[in-house]
N, CA and C atoms as a LAMMPS dump frame, in Angstrom:
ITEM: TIMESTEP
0
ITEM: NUMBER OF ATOMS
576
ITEM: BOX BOUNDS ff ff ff
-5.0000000000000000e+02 5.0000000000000000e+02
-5.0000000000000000e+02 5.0000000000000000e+02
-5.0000000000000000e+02 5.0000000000000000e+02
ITEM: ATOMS id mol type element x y z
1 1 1 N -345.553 -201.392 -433.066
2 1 2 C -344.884 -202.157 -432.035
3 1 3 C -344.864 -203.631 -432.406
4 2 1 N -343.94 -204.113 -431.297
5 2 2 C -343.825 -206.077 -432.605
6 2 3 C -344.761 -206.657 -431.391
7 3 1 N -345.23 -207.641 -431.873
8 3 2 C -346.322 -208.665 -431.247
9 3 3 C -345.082 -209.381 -430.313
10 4 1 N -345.415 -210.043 -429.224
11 4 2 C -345.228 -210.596 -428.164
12 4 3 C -345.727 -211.879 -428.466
13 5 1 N -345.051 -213.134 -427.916
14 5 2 C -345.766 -214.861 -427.673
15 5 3 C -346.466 -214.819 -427.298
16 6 1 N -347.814 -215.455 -427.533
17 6 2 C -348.68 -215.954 -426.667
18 6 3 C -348.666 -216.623 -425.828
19 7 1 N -348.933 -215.907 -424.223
20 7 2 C -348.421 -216.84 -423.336
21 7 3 C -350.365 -217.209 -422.233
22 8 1 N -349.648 -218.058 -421.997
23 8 2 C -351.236 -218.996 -421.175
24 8 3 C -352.032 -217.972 -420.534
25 9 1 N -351.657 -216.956 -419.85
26 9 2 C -352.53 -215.797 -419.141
27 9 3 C -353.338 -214.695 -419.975
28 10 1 N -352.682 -214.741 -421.249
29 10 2 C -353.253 -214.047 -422.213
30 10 3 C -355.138 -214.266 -422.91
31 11 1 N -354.676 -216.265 -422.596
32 11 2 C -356.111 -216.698 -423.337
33 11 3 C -357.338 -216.888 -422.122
34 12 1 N -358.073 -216.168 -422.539
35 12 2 C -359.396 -216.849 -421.916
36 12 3 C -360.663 -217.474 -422.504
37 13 1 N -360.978 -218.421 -422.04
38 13 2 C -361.781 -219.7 -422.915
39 13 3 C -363.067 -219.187 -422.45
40 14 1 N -364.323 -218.559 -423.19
41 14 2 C -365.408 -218.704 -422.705
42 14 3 C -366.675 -219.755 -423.318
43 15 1 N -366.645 -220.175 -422.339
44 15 2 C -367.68 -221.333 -422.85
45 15 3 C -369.338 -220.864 -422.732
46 16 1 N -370.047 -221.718 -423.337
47 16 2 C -371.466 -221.742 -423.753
48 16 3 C -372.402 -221.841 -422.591
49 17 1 N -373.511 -222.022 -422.865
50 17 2 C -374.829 -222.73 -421.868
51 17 3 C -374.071 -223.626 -421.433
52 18 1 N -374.364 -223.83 -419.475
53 18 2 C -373.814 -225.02 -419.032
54 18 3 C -372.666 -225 -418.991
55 19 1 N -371.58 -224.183 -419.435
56 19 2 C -370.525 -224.331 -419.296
57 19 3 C -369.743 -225.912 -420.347
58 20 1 N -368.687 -225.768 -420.283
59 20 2 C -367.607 -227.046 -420.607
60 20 3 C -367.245 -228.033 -420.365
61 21 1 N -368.177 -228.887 -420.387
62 21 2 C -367.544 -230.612 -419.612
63 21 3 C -365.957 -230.969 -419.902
64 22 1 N -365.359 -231.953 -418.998
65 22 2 C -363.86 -232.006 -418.532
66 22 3 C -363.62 -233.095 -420.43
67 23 1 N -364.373 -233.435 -421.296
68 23 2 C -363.687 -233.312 -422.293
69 23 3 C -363.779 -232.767 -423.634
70 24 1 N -364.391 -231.446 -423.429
71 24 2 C -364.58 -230.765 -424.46
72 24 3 C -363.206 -229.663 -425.022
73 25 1 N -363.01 -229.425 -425.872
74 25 2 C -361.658 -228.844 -426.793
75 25 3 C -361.489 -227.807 -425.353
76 26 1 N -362.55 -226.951 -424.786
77 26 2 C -362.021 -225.67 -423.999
78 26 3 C -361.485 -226.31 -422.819
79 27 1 N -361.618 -227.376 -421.916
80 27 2 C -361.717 -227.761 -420.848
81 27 3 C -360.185 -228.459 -421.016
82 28 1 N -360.006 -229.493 -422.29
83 28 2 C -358.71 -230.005 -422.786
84 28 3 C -358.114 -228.77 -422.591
85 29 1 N -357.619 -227.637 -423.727
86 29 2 C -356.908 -226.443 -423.487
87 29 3 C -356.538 -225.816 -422.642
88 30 1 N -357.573 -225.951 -421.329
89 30 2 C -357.404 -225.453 -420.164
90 30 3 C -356.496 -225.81 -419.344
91 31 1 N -356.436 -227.625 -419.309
92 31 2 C -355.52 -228.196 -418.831
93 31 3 C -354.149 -228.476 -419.46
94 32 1 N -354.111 -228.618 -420.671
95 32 2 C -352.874 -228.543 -421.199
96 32 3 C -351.793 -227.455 -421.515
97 33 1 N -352.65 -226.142 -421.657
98 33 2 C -351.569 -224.725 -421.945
99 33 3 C -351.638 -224.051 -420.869
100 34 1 N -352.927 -224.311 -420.159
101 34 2 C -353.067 -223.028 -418.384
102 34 3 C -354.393 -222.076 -419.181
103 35 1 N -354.684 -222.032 -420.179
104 35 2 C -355.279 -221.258 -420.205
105 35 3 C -356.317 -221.131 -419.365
106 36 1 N -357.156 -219.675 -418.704
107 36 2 C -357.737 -219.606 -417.912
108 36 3 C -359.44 -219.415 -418.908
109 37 1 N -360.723 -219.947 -417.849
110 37 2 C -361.369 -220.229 -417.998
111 37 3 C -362.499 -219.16 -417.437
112 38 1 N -362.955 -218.014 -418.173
113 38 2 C -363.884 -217.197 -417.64
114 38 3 C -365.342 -218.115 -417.183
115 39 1 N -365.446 -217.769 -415.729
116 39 2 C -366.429 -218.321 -414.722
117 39 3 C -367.375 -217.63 -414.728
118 40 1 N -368.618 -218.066 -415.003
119 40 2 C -370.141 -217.368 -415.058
120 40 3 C -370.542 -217.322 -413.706
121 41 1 N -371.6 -216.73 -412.95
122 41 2 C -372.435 -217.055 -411.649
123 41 3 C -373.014 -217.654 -412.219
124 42 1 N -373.876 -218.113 -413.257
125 42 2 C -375.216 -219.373 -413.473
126 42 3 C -374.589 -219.134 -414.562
127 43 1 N -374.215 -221 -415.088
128 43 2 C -374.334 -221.517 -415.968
129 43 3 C -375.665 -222.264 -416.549
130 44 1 N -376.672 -221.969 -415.725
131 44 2 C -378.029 -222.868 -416.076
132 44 3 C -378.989 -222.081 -416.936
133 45 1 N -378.608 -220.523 -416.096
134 45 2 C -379.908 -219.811 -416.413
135 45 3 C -378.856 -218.074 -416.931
136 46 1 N -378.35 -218.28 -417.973
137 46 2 C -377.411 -217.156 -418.283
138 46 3 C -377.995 -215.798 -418.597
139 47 1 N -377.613 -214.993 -417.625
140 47 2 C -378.533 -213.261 -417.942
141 47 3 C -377.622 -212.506 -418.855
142 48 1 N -377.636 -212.045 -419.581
143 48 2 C -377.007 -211.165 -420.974
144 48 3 C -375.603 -210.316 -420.105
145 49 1 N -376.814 -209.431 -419.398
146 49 2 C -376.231 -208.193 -418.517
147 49 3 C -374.749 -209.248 -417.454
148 50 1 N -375.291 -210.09 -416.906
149 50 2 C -374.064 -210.344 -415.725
150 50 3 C -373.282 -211.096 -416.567
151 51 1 N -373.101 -211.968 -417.777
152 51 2 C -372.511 -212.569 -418.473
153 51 3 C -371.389 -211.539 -418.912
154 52 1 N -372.156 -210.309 -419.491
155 52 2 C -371.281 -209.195 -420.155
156 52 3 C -370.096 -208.132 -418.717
157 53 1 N -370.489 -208.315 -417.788
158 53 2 C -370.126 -207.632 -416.621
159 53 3 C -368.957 -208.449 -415.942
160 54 1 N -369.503 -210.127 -416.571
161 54 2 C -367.51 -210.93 -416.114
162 54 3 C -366.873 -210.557 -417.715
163 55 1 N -367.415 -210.374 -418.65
164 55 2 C -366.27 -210.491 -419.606
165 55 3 C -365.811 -208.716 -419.369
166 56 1 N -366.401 -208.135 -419.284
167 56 2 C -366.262 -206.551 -419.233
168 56 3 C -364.778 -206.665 -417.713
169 57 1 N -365.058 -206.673 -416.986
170 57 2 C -364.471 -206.911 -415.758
171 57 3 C -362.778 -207.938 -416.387
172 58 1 N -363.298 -208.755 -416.817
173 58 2 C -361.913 -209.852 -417.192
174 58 3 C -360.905 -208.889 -417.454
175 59 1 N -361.646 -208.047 -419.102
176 59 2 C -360.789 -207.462 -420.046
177 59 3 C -360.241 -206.376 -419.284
178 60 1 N -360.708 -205.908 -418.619
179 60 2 C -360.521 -204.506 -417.832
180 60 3 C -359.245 -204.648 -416.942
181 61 1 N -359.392 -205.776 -416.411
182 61 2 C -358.413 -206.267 -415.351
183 61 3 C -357.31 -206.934 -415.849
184 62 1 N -356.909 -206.871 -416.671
185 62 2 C -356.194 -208.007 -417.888
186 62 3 C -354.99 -206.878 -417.344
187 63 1 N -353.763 -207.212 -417.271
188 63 2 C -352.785 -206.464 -417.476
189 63 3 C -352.12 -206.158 -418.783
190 64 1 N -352.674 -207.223 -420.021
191 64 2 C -351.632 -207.138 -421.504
192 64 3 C -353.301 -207.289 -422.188
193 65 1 N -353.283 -207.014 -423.249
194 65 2 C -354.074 -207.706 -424.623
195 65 3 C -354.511 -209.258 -423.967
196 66 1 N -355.327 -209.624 -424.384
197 66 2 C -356.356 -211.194 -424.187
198 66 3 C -356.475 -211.42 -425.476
199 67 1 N -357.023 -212.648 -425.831
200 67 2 C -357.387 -213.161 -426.361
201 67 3 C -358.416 -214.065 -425.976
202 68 1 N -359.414 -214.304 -426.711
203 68 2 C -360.669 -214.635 -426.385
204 68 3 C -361.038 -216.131 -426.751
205 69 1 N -361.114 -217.031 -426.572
206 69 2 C -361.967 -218.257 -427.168
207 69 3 C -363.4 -218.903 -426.918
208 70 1 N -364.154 -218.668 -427.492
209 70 2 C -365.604 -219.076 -427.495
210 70 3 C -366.095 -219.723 -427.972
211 71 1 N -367.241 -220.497 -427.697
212 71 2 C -367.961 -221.362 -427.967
213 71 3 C -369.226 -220.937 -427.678
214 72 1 N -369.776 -221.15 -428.628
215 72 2 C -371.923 -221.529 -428.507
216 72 3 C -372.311 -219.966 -428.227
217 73 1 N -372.521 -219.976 -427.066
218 73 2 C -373.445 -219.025 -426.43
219 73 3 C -372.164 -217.759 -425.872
220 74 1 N -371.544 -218.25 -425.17
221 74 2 C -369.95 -217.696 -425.709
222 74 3 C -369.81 -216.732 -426.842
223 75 1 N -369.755 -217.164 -428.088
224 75 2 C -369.254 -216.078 -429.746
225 75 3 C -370.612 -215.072 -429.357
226 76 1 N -371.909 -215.6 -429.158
227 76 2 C -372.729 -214.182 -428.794
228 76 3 C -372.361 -212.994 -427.456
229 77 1 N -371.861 -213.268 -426.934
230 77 2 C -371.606 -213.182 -425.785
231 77 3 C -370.645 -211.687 -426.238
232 78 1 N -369.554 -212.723 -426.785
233 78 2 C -368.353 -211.214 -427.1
234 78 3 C -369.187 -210.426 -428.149
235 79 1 N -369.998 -211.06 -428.981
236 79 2 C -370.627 -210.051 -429.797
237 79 3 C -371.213 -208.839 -428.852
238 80 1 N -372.237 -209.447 -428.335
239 80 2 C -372.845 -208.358 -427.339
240 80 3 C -372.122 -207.166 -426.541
241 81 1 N -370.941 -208.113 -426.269
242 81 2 C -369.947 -206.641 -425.248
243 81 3 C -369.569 -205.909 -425.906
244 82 1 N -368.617 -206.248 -426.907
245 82 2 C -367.97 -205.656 -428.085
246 82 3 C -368.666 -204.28 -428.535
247 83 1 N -370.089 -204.827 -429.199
248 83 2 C -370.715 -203.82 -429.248
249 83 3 C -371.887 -202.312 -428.448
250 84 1 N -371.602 -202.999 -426.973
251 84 2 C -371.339 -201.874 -425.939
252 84 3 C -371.22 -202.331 -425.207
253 85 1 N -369.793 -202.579 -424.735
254 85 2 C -368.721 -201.936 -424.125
255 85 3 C -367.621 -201.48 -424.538
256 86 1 N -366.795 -201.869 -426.049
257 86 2 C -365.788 -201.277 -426.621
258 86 3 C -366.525 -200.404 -427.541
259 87 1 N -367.239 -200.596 -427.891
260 87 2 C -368.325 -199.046 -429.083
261 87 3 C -367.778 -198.175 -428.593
262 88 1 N -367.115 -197.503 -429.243
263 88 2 C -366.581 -196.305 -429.138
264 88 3 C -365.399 -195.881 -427.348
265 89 1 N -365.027 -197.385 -427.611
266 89 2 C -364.007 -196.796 -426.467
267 89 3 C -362.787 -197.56 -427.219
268 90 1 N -361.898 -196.895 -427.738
269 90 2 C -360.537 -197.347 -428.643
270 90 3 C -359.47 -198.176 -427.333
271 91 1 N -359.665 -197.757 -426.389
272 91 2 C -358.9 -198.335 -425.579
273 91 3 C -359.17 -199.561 -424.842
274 92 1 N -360.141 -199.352 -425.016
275 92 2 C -361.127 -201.335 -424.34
276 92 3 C -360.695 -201.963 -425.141
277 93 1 N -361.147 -201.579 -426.494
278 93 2 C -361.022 -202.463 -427.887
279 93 3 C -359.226 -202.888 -428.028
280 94 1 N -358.814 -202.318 -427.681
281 94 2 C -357.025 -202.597 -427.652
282 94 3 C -357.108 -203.975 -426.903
283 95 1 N -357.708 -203.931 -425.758
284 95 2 C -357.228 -204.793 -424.456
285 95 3 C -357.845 -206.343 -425.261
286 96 1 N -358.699 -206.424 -426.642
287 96 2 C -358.758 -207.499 -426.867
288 96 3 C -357.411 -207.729 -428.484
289 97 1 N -357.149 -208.82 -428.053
290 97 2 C -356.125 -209.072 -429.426
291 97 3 C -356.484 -210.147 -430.522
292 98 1 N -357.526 -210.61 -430.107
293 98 2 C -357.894 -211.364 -431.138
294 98 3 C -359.25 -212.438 -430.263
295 99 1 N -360.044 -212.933 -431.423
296 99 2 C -360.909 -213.863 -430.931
297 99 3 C -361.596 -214.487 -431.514
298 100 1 N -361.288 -216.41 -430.895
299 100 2 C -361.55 -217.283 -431.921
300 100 3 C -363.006 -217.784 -431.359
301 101 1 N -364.283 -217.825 -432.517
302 101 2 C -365.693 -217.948 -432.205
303 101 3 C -365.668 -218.937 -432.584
304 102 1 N -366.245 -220.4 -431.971
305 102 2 C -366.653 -221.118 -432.386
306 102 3 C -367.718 -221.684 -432.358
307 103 1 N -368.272 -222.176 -433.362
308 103 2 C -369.95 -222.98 -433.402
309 103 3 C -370.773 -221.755 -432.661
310 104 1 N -371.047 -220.414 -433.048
311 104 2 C -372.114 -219.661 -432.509
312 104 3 C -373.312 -220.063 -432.489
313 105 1 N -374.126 -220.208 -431.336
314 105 2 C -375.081 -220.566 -431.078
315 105 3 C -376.415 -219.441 -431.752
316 106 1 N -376.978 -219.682 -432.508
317 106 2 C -378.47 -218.886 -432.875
318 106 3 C -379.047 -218.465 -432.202
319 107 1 N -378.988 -217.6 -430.939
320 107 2 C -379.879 -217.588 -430.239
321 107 3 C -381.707 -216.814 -430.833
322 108 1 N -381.407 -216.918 -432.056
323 108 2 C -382.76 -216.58 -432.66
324 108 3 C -383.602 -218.049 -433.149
325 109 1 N -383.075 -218.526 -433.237
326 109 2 C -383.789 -220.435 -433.549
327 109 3 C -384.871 -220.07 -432.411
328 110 1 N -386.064 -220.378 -432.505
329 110 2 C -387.338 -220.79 -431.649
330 110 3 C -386.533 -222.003 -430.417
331 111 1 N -385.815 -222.744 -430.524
332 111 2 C -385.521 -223.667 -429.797
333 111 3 C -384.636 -223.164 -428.854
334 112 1 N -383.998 -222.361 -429.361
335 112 2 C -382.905 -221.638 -428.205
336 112 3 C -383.562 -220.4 -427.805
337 113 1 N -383.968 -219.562 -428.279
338 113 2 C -384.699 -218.13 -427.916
339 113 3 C -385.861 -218.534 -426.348
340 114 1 N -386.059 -219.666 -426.467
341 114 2 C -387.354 -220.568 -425.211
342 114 3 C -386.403 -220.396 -423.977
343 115 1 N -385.501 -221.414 -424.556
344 115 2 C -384.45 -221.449 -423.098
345 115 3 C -383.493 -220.579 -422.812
346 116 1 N -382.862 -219.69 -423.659
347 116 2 C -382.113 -218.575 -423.564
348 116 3 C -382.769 -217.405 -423.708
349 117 1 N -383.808 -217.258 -422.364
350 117 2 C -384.049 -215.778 -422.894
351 117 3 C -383.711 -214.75 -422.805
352 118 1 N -383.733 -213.253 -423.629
353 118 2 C -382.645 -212.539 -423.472
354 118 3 C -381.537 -212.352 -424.539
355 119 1 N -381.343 -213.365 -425.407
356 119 2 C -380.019 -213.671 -425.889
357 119 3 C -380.298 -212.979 -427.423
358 120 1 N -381.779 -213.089 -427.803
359 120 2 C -381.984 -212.798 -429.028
360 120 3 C -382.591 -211.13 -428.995
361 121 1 N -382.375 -210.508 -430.406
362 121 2 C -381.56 -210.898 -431.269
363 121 3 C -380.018 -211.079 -431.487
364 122 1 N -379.114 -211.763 -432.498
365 122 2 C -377.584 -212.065 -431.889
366 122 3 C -377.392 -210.182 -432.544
367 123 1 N -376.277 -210.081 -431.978
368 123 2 C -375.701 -208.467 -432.193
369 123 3 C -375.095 -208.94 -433.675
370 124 1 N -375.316 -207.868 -434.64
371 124 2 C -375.072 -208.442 -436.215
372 124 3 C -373.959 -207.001 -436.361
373 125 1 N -372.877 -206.62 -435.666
374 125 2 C -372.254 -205.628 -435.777
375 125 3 C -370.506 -206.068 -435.711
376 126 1 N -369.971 -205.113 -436.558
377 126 2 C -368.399 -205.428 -436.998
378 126 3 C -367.793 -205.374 -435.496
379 127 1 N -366.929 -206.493 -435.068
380 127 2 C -366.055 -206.813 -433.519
381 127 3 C -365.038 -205.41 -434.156
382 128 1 N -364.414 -204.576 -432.83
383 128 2 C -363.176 -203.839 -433.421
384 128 3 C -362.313 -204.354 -433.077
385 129 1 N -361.987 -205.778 -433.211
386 129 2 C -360.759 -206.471 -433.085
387 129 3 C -360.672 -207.652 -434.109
388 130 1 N -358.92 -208.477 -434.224
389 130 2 C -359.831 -209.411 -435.183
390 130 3 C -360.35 -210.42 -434.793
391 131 1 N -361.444 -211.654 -435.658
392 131 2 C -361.508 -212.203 -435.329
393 131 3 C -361.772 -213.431 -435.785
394 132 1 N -361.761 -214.703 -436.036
395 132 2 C -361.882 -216.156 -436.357
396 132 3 C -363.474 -217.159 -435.917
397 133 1 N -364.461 -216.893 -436.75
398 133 2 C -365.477 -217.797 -436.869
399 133 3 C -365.662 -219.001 -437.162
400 134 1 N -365.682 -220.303 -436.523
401 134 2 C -365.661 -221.6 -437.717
402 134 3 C -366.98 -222.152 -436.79
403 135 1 N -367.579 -222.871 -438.429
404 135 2 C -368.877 -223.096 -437.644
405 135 3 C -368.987 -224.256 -438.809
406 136 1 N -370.037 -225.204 -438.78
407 136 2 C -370.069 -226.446 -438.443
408 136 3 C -371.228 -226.819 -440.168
409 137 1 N -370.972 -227.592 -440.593
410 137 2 C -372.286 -227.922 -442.008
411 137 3 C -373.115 -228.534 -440.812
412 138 1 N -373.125 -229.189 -439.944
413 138 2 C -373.434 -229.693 -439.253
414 138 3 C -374.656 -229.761 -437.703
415 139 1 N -374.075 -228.284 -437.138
416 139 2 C -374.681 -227.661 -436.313
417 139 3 C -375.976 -227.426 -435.829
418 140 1 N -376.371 -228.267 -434.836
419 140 2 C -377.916 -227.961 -434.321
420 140 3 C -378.623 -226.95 -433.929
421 141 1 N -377.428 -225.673 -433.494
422 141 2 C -377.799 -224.866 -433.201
423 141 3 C -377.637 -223.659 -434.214
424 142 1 N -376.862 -223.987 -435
425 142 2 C -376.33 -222.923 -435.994
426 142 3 C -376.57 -223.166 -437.541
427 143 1 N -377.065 -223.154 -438.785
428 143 2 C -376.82 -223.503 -439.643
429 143 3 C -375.201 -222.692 -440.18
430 144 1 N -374.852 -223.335 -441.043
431 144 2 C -373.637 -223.051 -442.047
432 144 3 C -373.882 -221.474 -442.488
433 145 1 N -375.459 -221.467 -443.095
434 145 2 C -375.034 -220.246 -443.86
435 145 3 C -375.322 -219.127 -442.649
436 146 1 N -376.235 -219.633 -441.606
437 146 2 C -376.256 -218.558 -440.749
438 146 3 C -374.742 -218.317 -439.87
439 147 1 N -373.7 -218.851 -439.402
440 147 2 C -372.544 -218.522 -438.948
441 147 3 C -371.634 -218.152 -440.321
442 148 1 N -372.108 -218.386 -441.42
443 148 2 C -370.713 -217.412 -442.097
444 148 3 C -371.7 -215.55 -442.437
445 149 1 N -373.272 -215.669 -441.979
446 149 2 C -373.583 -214.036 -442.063
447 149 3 C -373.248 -213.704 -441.066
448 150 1 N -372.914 -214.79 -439.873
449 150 2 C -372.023 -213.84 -438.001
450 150 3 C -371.266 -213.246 -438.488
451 151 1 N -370.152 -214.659 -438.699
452 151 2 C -368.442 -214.402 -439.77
453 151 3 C -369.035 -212.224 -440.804
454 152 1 N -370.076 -212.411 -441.473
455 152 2 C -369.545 -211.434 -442.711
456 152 3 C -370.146 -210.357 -441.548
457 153 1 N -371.126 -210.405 -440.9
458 153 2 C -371.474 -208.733 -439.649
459 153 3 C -370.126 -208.917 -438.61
460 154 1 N -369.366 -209.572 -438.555
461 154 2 C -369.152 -208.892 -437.3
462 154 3 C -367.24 -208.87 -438.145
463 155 1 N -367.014 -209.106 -439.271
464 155 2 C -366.117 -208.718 -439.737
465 155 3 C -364.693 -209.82 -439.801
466 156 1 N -365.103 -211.118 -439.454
467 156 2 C -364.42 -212.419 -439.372
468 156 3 C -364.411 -213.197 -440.723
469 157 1 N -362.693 -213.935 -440.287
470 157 2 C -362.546 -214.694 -441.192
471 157 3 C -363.672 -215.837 -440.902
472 158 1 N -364.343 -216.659 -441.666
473 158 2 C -364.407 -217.77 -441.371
474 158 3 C -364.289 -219.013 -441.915
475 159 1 N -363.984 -220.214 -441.013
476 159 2 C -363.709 -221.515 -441.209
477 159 3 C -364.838 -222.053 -441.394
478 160 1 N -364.895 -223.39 -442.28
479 160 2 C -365.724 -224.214 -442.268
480 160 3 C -365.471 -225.594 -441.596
481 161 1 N -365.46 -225.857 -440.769
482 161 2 C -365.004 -227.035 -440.122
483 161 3 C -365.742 -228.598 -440.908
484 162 1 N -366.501 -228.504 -441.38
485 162 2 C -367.022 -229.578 -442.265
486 162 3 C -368.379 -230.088 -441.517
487 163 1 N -368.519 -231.25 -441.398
488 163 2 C -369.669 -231.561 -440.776
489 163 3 C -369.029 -232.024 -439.448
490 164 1 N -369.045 -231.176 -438.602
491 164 2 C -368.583 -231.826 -436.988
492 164 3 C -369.745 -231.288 -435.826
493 165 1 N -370.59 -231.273 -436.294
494 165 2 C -372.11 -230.883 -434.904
495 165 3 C -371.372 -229.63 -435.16
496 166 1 N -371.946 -229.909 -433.001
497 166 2 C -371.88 -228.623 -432.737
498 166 3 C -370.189 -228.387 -432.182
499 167 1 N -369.317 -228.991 -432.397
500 167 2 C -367.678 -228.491 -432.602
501 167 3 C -367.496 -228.868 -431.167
502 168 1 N -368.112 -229.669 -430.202
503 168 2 C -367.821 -230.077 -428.902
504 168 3 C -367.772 -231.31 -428.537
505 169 1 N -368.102 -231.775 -427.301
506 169 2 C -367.472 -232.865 -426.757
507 169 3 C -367.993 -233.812 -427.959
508 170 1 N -369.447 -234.225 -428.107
509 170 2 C -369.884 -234.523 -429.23
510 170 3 C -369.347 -234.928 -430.352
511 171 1 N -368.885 -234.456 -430.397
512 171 2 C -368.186 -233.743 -432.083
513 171 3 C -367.176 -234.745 -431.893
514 172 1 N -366.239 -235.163 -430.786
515 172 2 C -364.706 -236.227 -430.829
516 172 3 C -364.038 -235.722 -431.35
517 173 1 N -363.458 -234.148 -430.968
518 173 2 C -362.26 -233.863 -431.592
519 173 3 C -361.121 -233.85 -430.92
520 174 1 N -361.32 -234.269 -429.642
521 174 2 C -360.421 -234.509 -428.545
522 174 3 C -359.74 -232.754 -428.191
523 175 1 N -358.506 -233.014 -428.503
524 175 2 C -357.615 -231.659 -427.968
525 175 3 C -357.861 -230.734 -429.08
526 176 1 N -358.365 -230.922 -430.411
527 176 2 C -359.014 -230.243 -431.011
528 176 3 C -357.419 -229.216 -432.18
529 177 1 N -356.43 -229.699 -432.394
530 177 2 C -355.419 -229.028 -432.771
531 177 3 C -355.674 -228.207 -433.768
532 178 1 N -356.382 -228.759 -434.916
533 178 2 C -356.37 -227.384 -435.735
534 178 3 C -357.614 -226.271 -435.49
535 179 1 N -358.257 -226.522 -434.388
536 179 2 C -358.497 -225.123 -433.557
537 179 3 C -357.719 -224.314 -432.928
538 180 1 N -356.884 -224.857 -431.851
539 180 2 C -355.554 -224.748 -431.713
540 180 3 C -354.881 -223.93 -432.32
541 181 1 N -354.797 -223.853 -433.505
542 181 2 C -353.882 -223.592 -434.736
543 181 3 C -354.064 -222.327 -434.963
544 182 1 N -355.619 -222.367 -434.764
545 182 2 C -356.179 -220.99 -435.373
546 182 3 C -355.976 -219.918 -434.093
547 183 1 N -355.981 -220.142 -432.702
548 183 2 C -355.957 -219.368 -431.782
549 183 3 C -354.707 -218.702 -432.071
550 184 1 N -353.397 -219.612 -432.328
551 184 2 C -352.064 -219.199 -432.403
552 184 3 C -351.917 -218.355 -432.825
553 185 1 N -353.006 -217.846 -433.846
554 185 2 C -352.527 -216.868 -435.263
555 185 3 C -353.046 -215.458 -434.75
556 186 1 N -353.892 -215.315 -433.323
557 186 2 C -354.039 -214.744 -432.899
558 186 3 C -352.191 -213.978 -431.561
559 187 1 N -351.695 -212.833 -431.465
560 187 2 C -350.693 -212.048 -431.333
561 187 3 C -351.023 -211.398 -430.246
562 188 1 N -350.687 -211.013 -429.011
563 188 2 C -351.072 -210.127 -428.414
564 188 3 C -350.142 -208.766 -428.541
565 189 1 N -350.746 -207.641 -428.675
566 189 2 C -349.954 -206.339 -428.972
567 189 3 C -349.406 -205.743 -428.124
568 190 1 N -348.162 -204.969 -427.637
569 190 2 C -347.958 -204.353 -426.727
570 190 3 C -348.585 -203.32 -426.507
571 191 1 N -348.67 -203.104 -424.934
572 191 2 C -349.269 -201.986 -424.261
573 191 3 C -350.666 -202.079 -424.862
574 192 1 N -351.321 -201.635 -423.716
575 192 2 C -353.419 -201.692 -423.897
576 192 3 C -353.628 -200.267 -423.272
């Protein structure tokens, strides 16, 4: 079947710990294309299980293919569902069309495993959809070589964004375009 435009209802932005301040790349995107913004109940204190139960719920309810955008705590996040809730269901796995990870957060670092508990270990298993990793020389939470072994388990291209932190507000990439760029290349497929 031929791929369809990507249109604004398609993308959903999930953000990290704390959620997305009003000028970080997801929060920009949000306001400039419509894309919609998957809403946690606690952004302070994030539980694995109810985190996975809005993205489970999103995809479910989606009328076309989604597309996914993540950040931090976020790229673990779809890891985790991915690998049960689409494990072995071919038709969940349809309803995603692509998904761009960015700056995955370690939740195995001693520093994050304290305050995120729950999160570790990250799920080290192939996404059945495709998907786009770029992660940071830079990253406090991530080293380089540990987000391109996310990138090689879970079956992603990945980017090296150079030294930009952690790829957020921080970081000054403003609207963030050649992230942007990379979502585009993501297609949604007909019929789920």
């Amino acid at each position: 079947m031929e791929s369809e435009a990507l249109q604004a209802e398609d993308v959903w932005l999930l953000p990290g710990w704390q959620n997305s301040d009003a000028d970080h790349w997801q929060s920009r995107w949000q306001a400039l294309y419509g894309y919609r913004r998957l809403e946690q109940h606690d952004w302070l204190r994030p539980l694995r299980g109810d985190w996975s139960i809005r993205l489970q719920e999103t995809v479910l309810d989606a009328p076309r293919p989604v597309v996914l955008a993540a950040h931090s705590l976020g790229c673990v996040l779809v890891a985790w569902w991915a690998a049960h809730a689409a494990a072995g269901n071919e038709k969940l796995a349809r309803k995603v069309a692509g998904a761009l990870l960015v700056a995955p957060a370690d939740t195995e670092q001693d520093s994050l495993r304290a305050v995120l508990p729950g999160w570790a270990p990250v799920m080290m298993q192939k996404l059945p959809f495709p998907s786009i990793v770029v992660g940071s020389e830079s990253d406090p939470y991530c080293t380089l070589a540990r987000a391109q072994a996310m990138a090689h388990a879970w079956g992603s291209r990945f980017v090296n964004a150079g030294a930009a932190g952690h790829i957020n507000t921080a970081s000054g990439l403003g609207n963030w375009g050649s992230g942007h760029a990379l979502l585009q290349t993501f297609q949604p497929r007909n019929g789920s």
